[in-house]
KOLKOL-291911 format. One record per atom (N, C-alpha, C, O): atom name; z, x, y. Coordinates in nm, 4 decimals. Last residue first. Layout:
# residues N
(pt CA; (Z; X; Y))
...
//
This chain:
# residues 120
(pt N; (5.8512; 9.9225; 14.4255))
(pt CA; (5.7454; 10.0338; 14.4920))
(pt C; (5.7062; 10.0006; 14.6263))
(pt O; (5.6285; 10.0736; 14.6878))
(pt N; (6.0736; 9.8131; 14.2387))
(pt CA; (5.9992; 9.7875; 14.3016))
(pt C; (5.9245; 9.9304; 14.4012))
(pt O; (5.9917; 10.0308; 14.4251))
(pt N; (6.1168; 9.9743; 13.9028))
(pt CA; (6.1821; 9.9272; 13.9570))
(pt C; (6.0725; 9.9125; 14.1019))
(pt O; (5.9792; 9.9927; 14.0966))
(pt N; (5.9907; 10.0833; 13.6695))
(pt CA; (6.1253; 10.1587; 13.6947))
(pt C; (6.1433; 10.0660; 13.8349))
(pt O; (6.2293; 10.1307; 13.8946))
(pt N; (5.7640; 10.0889; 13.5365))
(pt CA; (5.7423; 10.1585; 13.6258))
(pt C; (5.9275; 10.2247; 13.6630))
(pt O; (5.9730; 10.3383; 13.6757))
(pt N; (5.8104; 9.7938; 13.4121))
(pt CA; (5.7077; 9.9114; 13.3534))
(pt C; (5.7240; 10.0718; 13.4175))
(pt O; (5.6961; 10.1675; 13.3452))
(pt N; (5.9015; 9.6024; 13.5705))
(pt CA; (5.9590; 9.6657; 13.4550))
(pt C; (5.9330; 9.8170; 13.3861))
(pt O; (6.0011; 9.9061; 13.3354))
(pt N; (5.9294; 9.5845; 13.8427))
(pt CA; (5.8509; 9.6120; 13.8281))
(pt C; (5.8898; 9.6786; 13.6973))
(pt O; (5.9119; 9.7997; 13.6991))
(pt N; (6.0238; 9.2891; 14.0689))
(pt CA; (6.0544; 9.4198; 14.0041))
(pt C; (5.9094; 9.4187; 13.9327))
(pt O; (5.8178; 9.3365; 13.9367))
(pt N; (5.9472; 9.0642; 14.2116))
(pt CA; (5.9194; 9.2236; 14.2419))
(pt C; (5.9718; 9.3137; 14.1997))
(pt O; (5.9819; 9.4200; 14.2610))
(pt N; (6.1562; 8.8503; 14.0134))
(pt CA; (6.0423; 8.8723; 14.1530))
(pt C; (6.0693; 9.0043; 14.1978))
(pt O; (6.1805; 9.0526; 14.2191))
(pt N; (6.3120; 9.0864; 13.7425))
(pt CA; (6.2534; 8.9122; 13.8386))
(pt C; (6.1441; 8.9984; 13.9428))
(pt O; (6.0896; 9.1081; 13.9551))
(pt N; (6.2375; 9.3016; 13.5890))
(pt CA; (6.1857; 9.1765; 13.5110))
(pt C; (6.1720; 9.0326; 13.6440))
(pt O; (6.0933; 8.9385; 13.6543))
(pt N; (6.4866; 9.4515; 13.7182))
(pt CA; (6.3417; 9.4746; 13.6949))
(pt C; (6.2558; 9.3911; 13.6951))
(pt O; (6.1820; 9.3859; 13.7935))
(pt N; (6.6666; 9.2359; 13.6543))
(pt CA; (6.6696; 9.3036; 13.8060))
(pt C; (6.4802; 9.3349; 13.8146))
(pt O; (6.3892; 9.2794; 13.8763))
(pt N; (6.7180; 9.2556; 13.3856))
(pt CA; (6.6660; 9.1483; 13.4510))
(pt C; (6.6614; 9.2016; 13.5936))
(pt O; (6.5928; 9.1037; 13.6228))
(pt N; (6.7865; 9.5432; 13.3501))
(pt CA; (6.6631; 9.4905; 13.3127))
(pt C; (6.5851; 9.3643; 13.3453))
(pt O; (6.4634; 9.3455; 13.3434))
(pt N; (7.0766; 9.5360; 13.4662))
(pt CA; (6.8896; 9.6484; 13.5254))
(pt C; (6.7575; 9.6191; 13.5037))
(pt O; (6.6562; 9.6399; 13.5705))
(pt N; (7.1650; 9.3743; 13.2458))
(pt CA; (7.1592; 9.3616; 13.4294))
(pt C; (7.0287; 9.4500; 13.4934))
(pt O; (6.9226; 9.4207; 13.5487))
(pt N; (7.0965; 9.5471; 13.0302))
(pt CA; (7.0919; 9.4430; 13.0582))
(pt C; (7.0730; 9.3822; 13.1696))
(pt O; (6.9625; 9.3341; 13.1949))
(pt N; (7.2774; 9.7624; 13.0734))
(pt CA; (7.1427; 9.7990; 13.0887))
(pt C; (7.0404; 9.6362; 13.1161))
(pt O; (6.9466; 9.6198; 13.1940))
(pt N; (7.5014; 9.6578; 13.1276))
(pt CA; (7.4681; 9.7150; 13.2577))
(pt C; (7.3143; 9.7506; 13.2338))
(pt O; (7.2345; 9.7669; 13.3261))
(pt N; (7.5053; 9.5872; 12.8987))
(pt CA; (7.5585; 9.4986; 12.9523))
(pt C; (7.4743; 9.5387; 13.0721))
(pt O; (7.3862; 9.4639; 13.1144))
(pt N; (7.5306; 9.7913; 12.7596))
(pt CA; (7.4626; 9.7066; 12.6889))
(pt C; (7.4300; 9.6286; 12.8223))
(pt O; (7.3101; 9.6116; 12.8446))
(pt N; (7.7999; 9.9497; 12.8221))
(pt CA; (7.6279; 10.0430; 12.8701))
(pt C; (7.5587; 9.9175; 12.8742))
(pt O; (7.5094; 9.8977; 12.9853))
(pt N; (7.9719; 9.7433; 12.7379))
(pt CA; (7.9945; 9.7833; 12.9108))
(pt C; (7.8387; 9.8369; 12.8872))
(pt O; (7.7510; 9.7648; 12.9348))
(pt N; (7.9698; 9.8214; 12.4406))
(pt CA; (7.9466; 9.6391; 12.5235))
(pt C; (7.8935; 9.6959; 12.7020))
(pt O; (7.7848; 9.6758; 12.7562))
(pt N; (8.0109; 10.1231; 12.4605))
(pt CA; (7.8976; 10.0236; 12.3845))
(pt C; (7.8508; 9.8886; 12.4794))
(pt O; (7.7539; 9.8627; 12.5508))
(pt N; (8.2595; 10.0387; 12.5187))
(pt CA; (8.1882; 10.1512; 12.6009))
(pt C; (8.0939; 10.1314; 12.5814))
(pt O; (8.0326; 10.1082; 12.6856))
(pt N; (8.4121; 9.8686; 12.3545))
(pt CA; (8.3857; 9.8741; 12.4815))
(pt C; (8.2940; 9.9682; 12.5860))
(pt O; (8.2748; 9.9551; 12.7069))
(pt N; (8.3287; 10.0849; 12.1366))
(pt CA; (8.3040; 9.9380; 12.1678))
(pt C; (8.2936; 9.8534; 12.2556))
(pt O; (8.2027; 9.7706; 12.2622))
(pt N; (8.5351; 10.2622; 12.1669))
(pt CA; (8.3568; 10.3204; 12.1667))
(pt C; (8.3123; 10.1975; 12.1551))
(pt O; (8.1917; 10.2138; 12.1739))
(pt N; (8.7395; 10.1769; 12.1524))
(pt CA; (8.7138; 10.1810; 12.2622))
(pt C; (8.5604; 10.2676; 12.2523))
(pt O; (8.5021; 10.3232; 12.3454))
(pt N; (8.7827; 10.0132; 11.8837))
(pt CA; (8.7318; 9.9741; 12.0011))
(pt C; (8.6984; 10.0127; 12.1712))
(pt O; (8.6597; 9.9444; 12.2661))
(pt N; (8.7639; 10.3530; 11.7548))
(pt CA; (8.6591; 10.2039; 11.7282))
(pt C; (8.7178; 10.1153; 11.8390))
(pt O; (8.6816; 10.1788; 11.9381))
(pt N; (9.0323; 10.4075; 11.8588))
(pt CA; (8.8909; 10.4537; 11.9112))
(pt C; (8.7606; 10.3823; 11.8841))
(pt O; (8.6719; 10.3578; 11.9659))
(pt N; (9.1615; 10.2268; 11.7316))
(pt CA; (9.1917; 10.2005; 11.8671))
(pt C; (9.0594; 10.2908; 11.9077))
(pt O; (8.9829; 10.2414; 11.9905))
(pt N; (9.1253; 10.3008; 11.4699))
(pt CA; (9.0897; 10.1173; 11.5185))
(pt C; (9.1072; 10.1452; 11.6416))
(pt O; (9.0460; 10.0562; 11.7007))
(pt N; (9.2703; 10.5711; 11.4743))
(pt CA; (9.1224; 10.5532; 11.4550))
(pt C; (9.0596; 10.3890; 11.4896))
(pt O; (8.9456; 10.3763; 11.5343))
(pt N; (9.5175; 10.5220; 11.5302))
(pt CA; (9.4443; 10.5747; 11.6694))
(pt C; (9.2927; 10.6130; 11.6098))
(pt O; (9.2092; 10.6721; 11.6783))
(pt N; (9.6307; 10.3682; 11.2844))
(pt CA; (9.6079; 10.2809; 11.4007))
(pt C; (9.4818; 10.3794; 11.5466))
(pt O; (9.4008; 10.3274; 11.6234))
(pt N; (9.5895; 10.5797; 11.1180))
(pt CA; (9.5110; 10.4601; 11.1008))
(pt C; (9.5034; 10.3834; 11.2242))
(pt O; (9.3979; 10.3382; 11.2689))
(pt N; (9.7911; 10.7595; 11.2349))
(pt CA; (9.6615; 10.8037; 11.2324))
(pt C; (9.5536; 10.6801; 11.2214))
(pt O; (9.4537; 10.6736; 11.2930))
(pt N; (10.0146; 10.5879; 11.2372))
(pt CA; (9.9588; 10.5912; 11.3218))
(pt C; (9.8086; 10.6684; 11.3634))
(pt O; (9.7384; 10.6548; 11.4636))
(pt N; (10.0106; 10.5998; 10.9023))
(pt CA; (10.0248; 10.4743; 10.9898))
(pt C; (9.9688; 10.4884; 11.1305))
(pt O; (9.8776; 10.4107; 11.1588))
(pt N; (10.0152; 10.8341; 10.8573))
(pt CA; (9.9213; 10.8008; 10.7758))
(pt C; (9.9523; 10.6489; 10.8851))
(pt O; (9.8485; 10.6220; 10.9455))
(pt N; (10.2744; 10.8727; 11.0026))
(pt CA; (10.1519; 10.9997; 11.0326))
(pt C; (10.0574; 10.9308; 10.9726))
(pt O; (9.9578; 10.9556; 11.0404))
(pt N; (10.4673; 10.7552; 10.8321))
(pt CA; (10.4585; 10.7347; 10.9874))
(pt C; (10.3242; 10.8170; 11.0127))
(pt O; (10.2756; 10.7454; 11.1002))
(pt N; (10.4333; 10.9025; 10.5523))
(pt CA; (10.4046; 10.7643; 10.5922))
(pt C; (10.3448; 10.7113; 10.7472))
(pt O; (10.2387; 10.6565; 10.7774))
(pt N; (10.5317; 11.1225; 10.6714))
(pt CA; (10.3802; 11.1546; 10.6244))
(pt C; (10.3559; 10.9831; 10.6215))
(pt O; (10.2622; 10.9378; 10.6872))
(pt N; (10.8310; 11.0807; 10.6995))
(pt CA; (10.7127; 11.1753; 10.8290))
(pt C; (10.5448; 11.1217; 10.7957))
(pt O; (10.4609; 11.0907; 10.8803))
(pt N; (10.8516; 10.9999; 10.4725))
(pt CA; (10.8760; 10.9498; 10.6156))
(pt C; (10.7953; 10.9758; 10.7003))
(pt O; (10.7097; 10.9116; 10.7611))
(pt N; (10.8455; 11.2759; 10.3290))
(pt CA; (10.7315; 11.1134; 10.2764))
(pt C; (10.7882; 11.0570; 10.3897))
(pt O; (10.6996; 11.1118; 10.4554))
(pt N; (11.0124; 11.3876; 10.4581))
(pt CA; (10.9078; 11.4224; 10.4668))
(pt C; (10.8418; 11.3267; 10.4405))
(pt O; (10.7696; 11.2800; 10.5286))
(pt N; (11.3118; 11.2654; 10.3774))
(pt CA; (11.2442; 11.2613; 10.5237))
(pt C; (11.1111; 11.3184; 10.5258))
(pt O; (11.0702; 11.2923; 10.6389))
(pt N; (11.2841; 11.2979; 10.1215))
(pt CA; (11.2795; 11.2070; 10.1856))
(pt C; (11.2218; 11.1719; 10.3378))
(pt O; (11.1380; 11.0970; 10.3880))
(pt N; (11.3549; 11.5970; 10.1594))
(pt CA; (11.2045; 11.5572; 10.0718))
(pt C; (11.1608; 11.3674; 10.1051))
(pt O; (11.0472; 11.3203; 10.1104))
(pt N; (11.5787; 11.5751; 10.2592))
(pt CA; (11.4633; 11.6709; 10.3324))
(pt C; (11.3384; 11.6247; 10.2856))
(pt O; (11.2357; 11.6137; 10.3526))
(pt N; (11.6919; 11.4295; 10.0354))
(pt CA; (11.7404; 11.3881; 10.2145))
(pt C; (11.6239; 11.4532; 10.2744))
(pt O; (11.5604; 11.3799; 10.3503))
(pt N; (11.7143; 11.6555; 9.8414))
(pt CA; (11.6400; 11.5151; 9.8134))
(pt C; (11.6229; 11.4275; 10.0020))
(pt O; (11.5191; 11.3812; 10.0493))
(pt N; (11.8762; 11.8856; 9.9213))
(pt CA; (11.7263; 11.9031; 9.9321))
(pt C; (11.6345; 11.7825; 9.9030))
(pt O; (11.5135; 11.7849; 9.9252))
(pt N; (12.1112; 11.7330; 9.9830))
(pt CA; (12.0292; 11.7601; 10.0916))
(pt C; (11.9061; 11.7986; 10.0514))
(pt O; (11.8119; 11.7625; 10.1220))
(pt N; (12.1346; 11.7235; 9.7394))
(pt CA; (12.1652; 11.6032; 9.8304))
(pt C; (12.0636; 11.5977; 9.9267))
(pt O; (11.9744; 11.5172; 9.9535))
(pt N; (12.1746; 11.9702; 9.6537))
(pt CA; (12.0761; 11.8792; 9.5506))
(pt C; (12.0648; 11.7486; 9.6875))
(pt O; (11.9548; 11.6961; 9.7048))
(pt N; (12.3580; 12.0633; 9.7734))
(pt CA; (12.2153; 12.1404; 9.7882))
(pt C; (12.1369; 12.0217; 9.7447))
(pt O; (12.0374; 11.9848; 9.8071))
(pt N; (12.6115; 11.9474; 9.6971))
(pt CA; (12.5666; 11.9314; 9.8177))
(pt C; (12.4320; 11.9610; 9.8702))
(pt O; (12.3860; 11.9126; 9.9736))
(pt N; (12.6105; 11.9896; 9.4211))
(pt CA; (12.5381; 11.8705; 9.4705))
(pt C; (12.5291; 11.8359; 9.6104))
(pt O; (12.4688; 11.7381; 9.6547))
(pt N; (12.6896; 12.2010; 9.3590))
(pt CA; (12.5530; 12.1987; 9.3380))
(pt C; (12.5294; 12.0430; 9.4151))
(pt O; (12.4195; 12.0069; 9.4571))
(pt N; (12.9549; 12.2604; 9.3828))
(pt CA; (12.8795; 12.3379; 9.4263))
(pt C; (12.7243; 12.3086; 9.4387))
(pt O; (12.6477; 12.3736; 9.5098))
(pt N; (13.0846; 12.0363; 9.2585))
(pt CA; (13.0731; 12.0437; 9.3917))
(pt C; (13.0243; 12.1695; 9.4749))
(pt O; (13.0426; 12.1859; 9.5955))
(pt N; (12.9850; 12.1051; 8.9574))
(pt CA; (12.9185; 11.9807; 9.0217))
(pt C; (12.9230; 11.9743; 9.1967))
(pt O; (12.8300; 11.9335; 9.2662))
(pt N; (13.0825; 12.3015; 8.9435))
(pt CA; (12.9593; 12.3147; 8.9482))
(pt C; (12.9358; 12.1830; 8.9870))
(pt O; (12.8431; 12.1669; 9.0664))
(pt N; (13.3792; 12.2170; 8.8906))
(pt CA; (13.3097; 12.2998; 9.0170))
(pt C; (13.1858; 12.3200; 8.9854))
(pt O; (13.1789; 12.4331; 9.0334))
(pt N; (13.3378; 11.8141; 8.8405))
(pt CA; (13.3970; 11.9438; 8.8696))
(pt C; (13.3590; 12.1020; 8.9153))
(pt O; (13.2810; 12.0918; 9.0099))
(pt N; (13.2701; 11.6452; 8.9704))
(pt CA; (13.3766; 11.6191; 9.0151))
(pt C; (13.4546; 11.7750; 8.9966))
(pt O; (13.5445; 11.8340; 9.0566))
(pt N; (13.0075; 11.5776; 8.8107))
(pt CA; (13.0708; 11.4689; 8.9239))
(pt C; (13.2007; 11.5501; 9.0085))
(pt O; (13.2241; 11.5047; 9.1205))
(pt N; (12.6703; 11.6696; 8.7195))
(pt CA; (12.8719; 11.6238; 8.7226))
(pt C; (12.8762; 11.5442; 8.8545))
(pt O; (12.8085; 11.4884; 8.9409))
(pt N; (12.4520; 11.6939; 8.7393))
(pt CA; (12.5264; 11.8030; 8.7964))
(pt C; (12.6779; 11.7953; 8.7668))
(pt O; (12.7698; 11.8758; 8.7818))
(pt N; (12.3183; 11.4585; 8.6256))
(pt CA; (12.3194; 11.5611; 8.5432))
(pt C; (12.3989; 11.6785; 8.6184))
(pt O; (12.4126; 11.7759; 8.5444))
(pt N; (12.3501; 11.2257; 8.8018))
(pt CA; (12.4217; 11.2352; 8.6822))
(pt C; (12.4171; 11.3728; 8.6311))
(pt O; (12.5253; 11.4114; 8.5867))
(pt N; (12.0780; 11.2820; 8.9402))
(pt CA; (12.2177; 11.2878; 8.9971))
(pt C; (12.2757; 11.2733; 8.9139))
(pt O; (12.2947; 11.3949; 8.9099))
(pt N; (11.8411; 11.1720; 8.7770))
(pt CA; (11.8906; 11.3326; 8.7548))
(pt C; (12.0106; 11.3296; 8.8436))
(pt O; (12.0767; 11.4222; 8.7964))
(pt N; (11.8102; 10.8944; 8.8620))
(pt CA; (11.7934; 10.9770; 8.7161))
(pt C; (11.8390; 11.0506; 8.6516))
(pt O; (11.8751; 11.0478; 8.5339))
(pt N; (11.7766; 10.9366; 9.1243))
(pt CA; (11.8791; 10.8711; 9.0827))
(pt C; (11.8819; 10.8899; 8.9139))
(pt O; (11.9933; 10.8977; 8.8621))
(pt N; (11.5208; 11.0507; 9.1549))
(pt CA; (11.6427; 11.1112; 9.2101))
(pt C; (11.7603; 11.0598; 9.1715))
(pt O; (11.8583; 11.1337; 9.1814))
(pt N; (11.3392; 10.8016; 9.0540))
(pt CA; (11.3952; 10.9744; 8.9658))
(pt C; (11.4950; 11.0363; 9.0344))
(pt O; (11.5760; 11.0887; 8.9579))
(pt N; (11.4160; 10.6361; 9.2625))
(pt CA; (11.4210; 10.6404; 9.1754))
(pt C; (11.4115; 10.7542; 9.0385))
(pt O; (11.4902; 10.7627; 8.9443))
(pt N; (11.3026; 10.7623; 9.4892))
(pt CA; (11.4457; 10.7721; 9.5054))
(pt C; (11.4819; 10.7216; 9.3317))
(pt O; (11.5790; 10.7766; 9.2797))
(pt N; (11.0464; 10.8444; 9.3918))
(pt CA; (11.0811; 10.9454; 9.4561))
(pt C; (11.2738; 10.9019; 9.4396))
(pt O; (11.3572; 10.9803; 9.3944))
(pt N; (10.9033; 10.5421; 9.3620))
(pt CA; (10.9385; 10.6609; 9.2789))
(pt C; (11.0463; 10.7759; 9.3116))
(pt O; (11.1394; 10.7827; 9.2313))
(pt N; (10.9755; 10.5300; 9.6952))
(pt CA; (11.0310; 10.4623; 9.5970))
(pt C; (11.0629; 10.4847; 9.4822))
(pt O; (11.1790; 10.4738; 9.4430))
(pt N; (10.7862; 10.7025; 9.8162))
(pt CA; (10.9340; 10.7059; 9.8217))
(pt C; (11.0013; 10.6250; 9.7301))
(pt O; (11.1048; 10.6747; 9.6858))
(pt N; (10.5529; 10.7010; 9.6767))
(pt CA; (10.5708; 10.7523; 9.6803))
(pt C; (10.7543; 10.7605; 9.6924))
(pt O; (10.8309; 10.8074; 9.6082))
(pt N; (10.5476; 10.3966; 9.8210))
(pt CA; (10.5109; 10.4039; 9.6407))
(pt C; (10.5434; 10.5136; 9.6339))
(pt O; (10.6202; 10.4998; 9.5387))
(pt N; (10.5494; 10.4636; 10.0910))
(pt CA; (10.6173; 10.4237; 10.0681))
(pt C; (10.6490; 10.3954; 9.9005))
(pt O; (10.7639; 10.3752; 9.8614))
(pt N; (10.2690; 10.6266; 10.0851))
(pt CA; (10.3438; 10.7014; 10.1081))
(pt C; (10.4968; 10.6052; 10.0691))
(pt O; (10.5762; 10.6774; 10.0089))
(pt N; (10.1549; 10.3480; 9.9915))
(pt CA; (10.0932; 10.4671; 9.8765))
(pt C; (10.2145; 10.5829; 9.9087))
(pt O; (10.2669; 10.6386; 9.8122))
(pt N; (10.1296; 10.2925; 10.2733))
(pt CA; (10.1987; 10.1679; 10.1629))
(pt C; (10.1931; 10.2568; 10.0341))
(pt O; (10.2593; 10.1960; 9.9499))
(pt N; (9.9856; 10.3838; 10.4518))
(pt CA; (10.1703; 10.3764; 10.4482))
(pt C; (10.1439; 10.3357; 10.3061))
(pt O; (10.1608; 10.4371; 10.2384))
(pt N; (9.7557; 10.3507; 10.3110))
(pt CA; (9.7577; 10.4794; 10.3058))
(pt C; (9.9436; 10.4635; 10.3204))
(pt O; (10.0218; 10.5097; 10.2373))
(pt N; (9.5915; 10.1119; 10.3321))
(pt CA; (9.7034; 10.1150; 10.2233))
(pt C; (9.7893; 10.2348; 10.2049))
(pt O; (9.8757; 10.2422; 10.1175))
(pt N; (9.4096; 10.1746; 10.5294))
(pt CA; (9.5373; 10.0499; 10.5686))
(pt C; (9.6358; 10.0730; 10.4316))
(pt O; (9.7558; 10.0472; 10.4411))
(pt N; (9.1461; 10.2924; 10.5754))
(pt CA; (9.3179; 10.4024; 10.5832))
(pt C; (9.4696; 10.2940; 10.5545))
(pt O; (9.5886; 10.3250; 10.5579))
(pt N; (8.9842; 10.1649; 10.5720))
(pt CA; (9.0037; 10.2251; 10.4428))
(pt C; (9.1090; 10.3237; 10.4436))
(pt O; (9.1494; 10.4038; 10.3594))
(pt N; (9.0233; 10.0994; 10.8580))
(pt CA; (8.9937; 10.0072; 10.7428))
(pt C; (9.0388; 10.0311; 10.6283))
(pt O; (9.1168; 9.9561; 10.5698))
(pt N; (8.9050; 10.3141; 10.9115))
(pt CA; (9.0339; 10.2875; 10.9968))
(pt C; (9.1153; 10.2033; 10.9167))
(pt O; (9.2367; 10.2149; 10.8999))
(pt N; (8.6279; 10.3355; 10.8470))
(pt CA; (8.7452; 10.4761; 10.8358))
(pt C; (8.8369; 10.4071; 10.8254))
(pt O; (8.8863; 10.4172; 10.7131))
(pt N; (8.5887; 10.1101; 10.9992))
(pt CA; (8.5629; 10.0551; 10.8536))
(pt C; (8.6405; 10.2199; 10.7798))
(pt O; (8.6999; 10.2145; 10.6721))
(pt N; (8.5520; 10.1936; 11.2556))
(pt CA; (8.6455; 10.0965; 11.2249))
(pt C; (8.6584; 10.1108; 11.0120))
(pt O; (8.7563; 10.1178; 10.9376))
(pt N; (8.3862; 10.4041; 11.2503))
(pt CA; (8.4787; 10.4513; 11.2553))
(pt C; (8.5771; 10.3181; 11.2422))
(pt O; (8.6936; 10.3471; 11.2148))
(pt N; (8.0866; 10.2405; 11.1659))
(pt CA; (8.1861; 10.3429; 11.0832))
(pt C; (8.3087; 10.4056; 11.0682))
(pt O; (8.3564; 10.4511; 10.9642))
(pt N; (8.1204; 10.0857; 11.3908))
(pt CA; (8.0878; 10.0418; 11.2548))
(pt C; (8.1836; 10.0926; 11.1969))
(pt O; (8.2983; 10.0555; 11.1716))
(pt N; (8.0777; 10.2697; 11.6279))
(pt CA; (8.2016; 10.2428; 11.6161))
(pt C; (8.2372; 10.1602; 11.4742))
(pt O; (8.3540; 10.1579; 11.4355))
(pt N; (7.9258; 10.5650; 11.5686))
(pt CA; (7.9271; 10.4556; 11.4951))
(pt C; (8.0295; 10.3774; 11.4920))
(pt O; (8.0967; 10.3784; 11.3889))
(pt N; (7.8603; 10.8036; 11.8372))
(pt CA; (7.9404; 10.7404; 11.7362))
(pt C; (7.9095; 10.6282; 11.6514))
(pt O; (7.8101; 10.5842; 11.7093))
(pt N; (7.7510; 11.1319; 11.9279))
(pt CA; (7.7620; 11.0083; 11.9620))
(pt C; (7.7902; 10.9260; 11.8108))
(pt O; (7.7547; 10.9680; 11.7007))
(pt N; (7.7514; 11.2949; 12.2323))
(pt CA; (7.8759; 11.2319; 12.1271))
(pt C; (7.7596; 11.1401; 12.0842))
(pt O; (7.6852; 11.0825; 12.1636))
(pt N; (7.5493; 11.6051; 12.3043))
(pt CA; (7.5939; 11.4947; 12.2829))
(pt C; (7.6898; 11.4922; 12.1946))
(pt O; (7.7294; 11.5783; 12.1161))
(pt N; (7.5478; 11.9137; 12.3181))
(pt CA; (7.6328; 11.8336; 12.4098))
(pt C; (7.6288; 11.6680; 12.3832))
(pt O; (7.7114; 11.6025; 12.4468))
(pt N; (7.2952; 11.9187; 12.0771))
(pt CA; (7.3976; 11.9868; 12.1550))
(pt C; (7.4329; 11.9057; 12.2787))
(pt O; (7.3478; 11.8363; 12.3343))
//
């Protein structure tokens, strides 16, 4: 209770295994405009069911588009603000390491006193 604590390892190598995630949402759009182009032929063209139906059909493909958009962009920057927390639990890591480091040679020279915590 009340601790964090992290594996910046693990959370890079998350971050890692998120990199194809646009690229699966863009395979997605691609299929996606390609069957849409499939079935646009099948409403007509020109006469009244065709200009009743294909303004819906337009727009409901335009909405479904813009969603794999959305979800691409969302799978992209989710990947990027997991590598960006892996390095900043890295830096936070390096910085403790560092400072414990310094304390320890402090201890360790003339009149410190490693064992104990420091001169007496």
């Amino acid at each position: 209770m009340g601790k964090f604590i992290a594996d910046p390892g693990r959370v890079r190598r998350g971050g890692e295994m998120m990199a194809d995630l646009p690229d699966r949402a863009n395979k997605i759009r691609d299929d996606f405009v390609s069957d849409m182009q499939t079935y646009r032929p099948w409403a007509g063209y020109n006469d009244d069911f065709a200009l009743e139906v294909r303004p819906k059909y337009d727009a409901n493909n335009n909405a479904c588009l813009e969603f794999i958009d959305s979800v691409g962009l969302v799978f992209s920057s989710l990947r990027q603000a997991v590598l960006n927390n892996a390095r900043e639990i890295e830096g936070v890591q390096s910085y403790a390491n560092e400072e414990i480091a310094k304390q320890q040679s402090r201890l360790d020279g003339p009149g410190g006193d490693s064992t104990g915590g420091g001169r007496h």
